[in-house]
C-alpha positions in Angstrom: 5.2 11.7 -21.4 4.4 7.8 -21.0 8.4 7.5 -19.5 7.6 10.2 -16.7 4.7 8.7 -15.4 6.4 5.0 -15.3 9.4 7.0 -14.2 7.0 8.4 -10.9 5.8 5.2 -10.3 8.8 3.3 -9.7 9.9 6.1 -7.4 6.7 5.9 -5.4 6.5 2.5 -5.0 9.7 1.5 -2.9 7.7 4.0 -0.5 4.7 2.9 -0.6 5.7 -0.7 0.0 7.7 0.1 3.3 5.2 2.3 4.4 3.0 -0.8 4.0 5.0 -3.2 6.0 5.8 -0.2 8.7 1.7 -0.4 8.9 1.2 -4.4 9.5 4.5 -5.1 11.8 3.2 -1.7 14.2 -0.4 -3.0 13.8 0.7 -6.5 14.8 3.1 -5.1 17.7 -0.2 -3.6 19.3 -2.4 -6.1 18.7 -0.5 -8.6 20.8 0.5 -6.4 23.2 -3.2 -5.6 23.9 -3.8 -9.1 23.6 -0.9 -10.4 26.2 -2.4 -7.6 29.1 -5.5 -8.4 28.5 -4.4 -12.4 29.3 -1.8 -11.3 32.2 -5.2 -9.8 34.3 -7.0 -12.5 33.5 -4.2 -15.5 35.0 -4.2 -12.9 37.9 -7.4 -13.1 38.7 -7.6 -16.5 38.4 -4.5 -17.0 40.7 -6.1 -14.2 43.4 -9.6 -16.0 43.0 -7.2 -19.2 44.1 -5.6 -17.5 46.9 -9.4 -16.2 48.3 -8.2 -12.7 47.7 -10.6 -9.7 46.1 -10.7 -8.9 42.7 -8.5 -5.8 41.6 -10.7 -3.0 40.9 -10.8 -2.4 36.8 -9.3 0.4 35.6 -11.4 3.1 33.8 -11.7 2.9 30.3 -10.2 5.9 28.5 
């Protein structure tokens, strides 16, 4: 009964593992995606704040 359970384990764990990694990279993918918009408005308003122009209207949080 010992085997079966080692057996399960090894099967699992090649899953679990990817699943894991699949986690961090998407995690990591949003995060600096989130992170580059949120740096993009804020160069653009610095540039439009140059250029004497208004500030774009923020967009409503969802």
């Amino acid at each position: 009964m010992d085997e079966y359970w080692v057996a399960v384990f090894w099967s699992l764990l090649p899953t679990i593992v990817v699943s894991g990694l699949f986690f961090f990279i998407l995690r990591s993918i949003l995060r600096s995606d989130r992170t580059e918009r949120r740096v993009y408005a804020r160069i653009e308003a610095e540039e439009r704040a140059k250029r004497g122009l208004p500030p774009v209207p923020a967009a409503p949080e969802r």
